[in-house]
N, C-alpha and C positions, 0 to 999 in steps of 0.2 A: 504494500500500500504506500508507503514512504516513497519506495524507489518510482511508485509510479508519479505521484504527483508531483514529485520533482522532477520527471521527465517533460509533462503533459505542460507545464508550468514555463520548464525553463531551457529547455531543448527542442528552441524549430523545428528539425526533422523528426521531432516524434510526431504519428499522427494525428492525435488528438491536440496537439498545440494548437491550430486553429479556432480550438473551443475554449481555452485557458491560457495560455501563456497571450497567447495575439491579441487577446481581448485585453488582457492587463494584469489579470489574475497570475499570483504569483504565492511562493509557503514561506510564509513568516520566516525572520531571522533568525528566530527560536529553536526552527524545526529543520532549516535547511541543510545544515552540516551537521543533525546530531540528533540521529538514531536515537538515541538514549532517551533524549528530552523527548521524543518524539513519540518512545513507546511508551516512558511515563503517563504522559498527557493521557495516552490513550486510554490505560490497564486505569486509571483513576477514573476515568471517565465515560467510562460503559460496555468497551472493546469486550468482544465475547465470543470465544471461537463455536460457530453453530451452523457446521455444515447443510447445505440443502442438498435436496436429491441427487446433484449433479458435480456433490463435492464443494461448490463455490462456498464461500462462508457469508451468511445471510444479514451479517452485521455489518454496515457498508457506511464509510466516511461521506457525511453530508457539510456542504456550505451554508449556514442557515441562509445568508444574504448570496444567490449564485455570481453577482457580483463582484464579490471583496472575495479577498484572500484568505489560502490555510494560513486559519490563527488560530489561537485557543478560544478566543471569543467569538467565531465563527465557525466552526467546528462544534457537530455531533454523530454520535454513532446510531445509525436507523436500520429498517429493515428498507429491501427493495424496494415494498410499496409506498412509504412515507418520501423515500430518494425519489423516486418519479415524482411525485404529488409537487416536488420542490423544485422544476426544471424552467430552464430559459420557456416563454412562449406558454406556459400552465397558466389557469386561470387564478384569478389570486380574490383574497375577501371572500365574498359569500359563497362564491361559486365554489371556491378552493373547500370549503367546510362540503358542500354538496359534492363533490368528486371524491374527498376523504368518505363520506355516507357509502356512494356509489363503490366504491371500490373496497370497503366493510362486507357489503351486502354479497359482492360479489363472490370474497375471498369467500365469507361464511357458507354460502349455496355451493359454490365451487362451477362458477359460470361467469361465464365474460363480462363485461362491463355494456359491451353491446346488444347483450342480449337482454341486461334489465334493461336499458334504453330503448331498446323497440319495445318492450314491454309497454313501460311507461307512455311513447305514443303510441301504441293502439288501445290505452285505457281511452286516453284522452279523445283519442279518434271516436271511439264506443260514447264517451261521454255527451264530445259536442253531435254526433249523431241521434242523440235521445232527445237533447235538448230540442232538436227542429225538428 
């Protein structure tokens, strides 16, 4: 995790640099050169080894602000769904609370997001069709 955000961060030719480093985003002075501080921060602050089906570890470093940089004060450990919820171009305010809902709903059923949504408009479709 370390080695990656300082690549995505601070190495042009990594791929992902055009989503972090090009845009501004960069890892605190804190954390840049020193492992150690780095996995402190972590082990104190949530880090939790919890493999998913596929191996990956389901505990995943989030920017609170996707803006600003790895700090400590920007900086949390989440799971995949709350790390989507918090992406460039998501909806944010109320909507954000309704996709967090939506995608509760979904994990707990275990069915896509899309298909409570068409759900949802053919109530409404059934609905305004009673009305007339």
């Amino acid at each position: 995790m370390w080695h990656g955000i300082k690549q995505r961060c601070h190495q042009p030719n990594d791929p992902q640099y055009s989503y972090y480093g090009a845009r501004g985003i960069r890892v605190c002075d804190e954390w840049i050169n020193d492992f150690v501080a780095f996995r402190d921060w972590a082990m104190a602050n949530g880090f939790r080894e919890e493999p998913d089906e596929n191996g990956r570890n389901r505990c995943t470093l989030d920017r609170i602000d996707n803006n600003g940089n790895y700090q400590v004060n920007n900086c949390r450990w989440v799971s995949p769904a709350v790390q989507n919820n918090n992406r460039r171009g998501c909806a944010t305010g109320k909507m954000d609370s309704m996709i967090t809902i939506l995608l509760d709903i979904a994990e707990a059923r275990q069915i896509g997001v899309d298909e409570i949504i068409s759900k949802i408009m053919q109530a409404h479709e059934s609905r305004t069709q009673n009305k007339a």
